[in-house]
C-alpha positions in Angstrom: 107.6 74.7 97.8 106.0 76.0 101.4 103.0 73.5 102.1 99.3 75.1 102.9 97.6 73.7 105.9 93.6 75.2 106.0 92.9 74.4 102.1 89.2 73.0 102.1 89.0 74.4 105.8 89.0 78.3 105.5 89.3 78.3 101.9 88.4 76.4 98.7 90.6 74.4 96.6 88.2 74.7 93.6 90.1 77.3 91.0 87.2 78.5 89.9 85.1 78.9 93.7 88.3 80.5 94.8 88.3 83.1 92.3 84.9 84.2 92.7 86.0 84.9 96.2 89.2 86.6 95.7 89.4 88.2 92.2 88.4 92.2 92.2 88.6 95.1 90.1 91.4 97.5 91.0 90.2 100.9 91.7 92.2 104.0 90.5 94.2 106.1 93.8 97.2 104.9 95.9 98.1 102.4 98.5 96.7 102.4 102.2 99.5 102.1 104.6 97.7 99.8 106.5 94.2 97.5 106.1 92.4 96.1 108.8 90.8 93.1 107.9 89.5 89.9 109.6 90.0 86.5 109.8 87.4 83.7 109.7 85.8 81.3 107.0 86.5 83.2 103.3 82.5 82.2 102.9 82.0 85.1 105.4 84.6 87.5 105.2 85.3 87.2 101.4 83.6 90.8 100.0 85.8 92.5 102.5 88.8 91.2 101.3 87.9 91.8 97.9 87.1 95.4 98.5 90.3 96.2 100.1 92.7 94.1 97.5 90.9 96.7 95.1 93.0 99.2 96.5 96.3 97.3 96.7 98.6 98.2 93.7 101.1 95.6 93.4 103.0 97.2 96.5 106.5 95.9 96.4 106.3 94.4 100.1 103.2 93.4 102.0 103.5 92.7 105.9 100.8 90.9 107.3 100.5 90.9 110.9 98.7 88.5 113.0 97.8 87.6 116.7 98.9 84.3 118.2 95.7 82.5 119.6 97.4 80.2 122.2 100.5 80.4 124.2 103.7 80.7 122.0 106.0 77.3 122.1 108.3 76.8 124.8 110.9 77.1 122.8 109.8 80.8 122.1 109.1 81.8 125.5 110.1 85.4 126.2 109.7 86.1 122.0 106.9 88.3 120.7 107.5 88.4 117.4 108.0 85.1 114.7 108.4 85.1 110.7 107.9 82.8 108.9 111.1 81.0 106.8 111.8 82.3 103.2 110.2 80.6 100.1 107.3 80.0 97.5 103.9 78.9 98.3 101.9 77.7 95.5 98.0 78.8 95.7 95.2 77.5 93.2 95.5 80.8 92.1 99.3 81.2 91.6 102.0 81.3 93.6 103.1 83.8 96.5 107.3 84.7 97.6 107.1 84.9 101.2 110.1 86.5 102.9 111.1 86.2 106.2 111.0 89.3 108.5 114.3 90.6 109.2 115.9 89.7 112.6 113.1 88.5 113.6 113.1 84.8 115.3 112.1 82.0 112.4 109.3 79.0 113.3 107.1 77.6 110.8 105.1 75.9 113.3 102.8 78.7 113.3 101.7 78.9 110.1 100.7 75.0 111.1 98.3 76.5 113.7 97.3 79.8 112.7 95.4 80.3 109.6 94.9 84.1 110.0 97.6 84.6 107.3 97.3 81.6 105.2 94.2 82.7 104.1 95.5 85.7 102.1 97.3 83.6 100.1 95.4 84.0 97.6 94.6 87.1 97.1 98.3 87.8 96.8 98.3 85.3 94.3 95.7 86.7 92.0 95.8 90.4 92.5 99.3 91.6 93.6 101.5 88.6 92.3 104.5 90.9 92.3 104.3 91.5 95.9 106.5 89.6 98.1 104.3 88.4 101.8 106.4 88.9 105.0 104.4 87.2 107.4 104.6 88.4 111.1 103.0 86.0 114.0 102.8 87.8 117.1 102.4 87.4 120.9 102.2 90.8 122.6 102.0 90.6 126.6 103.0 93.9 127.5 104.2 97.5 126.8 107.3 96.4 125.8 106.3 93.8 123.3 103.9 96.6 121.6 106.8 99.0 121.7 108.7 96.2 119.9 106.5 95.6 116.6 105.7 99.4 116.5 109.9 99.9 116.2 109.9 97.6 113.8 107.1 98.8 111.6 108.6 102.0 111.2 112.0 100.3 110.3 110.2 98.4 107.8 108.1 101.3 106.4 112.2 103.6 106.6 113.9 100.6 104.7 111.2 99.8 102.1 108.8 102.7 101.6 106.8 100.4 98.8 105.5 98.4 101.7 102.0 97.8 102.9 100.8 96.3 106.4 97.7 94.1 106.7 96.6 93.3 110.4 94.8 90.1 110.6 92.1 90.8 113.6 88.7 90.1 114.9 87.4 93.7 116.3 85.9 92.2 119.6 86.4 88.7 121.1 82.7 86.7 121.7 80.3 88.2 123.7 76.7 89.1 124.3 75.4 91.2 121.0 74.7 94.0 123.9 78.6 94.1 124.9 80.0 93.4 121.9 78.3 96.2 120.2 79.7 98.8 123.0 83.2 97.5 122.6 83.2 97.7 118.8 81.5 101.2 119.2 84.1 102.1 121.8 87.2 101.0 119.5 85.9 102.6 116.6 86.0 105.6 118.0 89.5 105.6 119.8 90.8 104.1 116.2 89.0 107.3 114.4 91.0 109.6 117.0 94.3 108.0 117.1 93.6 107.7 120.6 95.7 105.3 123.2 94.2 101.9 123.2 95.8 99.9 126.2 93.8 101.3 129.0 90.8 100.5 127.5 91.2 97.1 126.7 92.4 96.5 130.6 89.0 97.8 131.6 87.4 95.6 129.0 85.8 98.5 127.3 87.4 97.0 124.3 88.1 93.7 123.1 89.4 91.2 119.9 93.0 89.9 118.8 93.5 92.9 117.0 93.8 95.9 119.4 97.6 95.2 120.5 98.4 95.1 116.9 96.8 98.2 116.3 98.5 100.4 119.1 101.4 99.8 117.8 100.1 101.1 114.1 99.1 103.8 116.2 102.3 105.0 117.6 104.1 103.5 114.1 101.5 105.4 111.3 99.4 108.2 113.2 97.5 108.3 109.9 93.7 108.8 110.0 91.5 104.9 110.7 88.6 104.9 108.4 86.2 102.0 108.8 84.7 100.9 105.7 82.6 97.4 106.1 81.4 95.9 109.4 79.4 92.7 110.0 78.0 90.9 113.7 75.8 88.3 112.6 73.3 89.2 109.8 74.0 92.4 109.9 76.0 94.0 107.2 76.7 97.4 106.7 79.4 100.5 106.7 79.7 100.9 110.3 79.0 99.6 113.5 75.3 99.3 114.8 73.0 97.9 117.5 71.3 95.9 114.8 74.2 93.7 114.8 72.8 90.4 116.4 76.1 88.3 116.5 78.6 87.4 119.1 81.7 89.0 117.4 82.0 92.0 114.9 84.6 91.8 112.3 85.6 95.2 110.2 87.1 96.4 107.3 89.5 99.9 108.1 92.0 101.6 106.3 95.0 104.2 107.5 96.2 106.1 104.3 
């Protein structure tokens, strides 16, 4: 059995406080092929994961993408892309098959380090048990390295059409509530026009970990970007606004 590291950090080990937070009632339509969601304390972000796991249907595959934080190991330097081995994870809620990504470099050391996929777990667990999790750590430099994970979303997506994606992103990085509300109004509406996203980010019009990971949705799944939930502080609402008062704004978005 796979060992969990942020129990008791990011989310609860109580059965019952962890259901409250992940369990939701499925909704009637298909599959998104791909969710944007955040990642932070489940006490925060929780209602936005339950809203989206209310339209995931027991997909046979779901690939969750996340940014690397810090500098990849030495051992990985010149790798973008890391999987996690293959194996069972047991959750207070059930238990979860990961599978590793195929031909795509293996170290567990990530998941000791990075939460941002550890924390969906659970929600796996309790409302798409029959899914299998292929987890996908990434560090994406440069053109190339985008280039890279789109290729290999759309081989996934060829090979297994019953597959969902799930990037794991922050929609800006920490700022003044006065930037961060331009960027996340900026990225909004270059995600709502499957417009290129590079060229903004290198003028800091945009920010987050989640952008790189999303161009290469872009060029993968040109599919329309709704966003659904938003929150910056105490502001909560359906889309992005200069009442948010926070440093960073995390969203919910979908691509059917």
């Amino acid at each position: 059995m796979k060992p969990s590291y942020f129990m008791d950090l990011y989310y609860p080990s109580d059965r019952n406080e962890l259901l409250g937070y992940c369990k939701c009632e499925q909704r009637e339509g298909h599959t998104p092929s791909l969710i944007l969601l955040p990642h932070s304390s489940l006490e925060f972000i929780h209602s936005m994961y339950q809203e989206a796991f209310s339209l995931i249907h027991n997909p046979r595959r779901i690939v969750i993408i996340a940014p690397i934080h810090n500098e990849v190991f030495e051992s990985d330097a010149g790798e973008c892309l890391f999987s996690l081995s293959s194996g069972d994870v047991l959750t207070p809620l059930g238990g979860v098959h990961i599978e590793q990504v195929p031909g795509v470099k293996i170290n567990d050391e990530y998941a000791e380090i990075e939460y941002a996929i550890e924390i969906f777990y659970p929600y796996i667990a309790c409302n798409s048990p029959h899914s299998s999790l292929l987890p996908l750590f990434t560090s994406l430099d440069s053109k190339e390295d985008i280039l890279t994970l789109s290729r290999l979303m759309a081989k996934l997506k060829k090979e297994e059409n019953d597959t969902l994606f799930i990037v794991s992103g922050n929609f800006t990085s920490l700022g003044s509530s006065e930037e961060i509300n331009s960027m996340a109004k900026t990225l909004k509406e270059l995600l709502e026009n499957n417009a290129p996203l590079l060229d903004a980010g290198n003028r800091k019009k945009i920010s987050g970990c989640a952008y790189k990971i999303m161009e290469a949705a872009r060029t993968a799944f040109p599919g329309k970007f709704t966003l659904n939930a938003a929150r910056c502080g105490n502001y909560i609402g359906e889309n992005i606004s200069n009442a948010g008062d926070g440093r960073i704004w995390q969203v919910y978005g979908v691509k059917e």
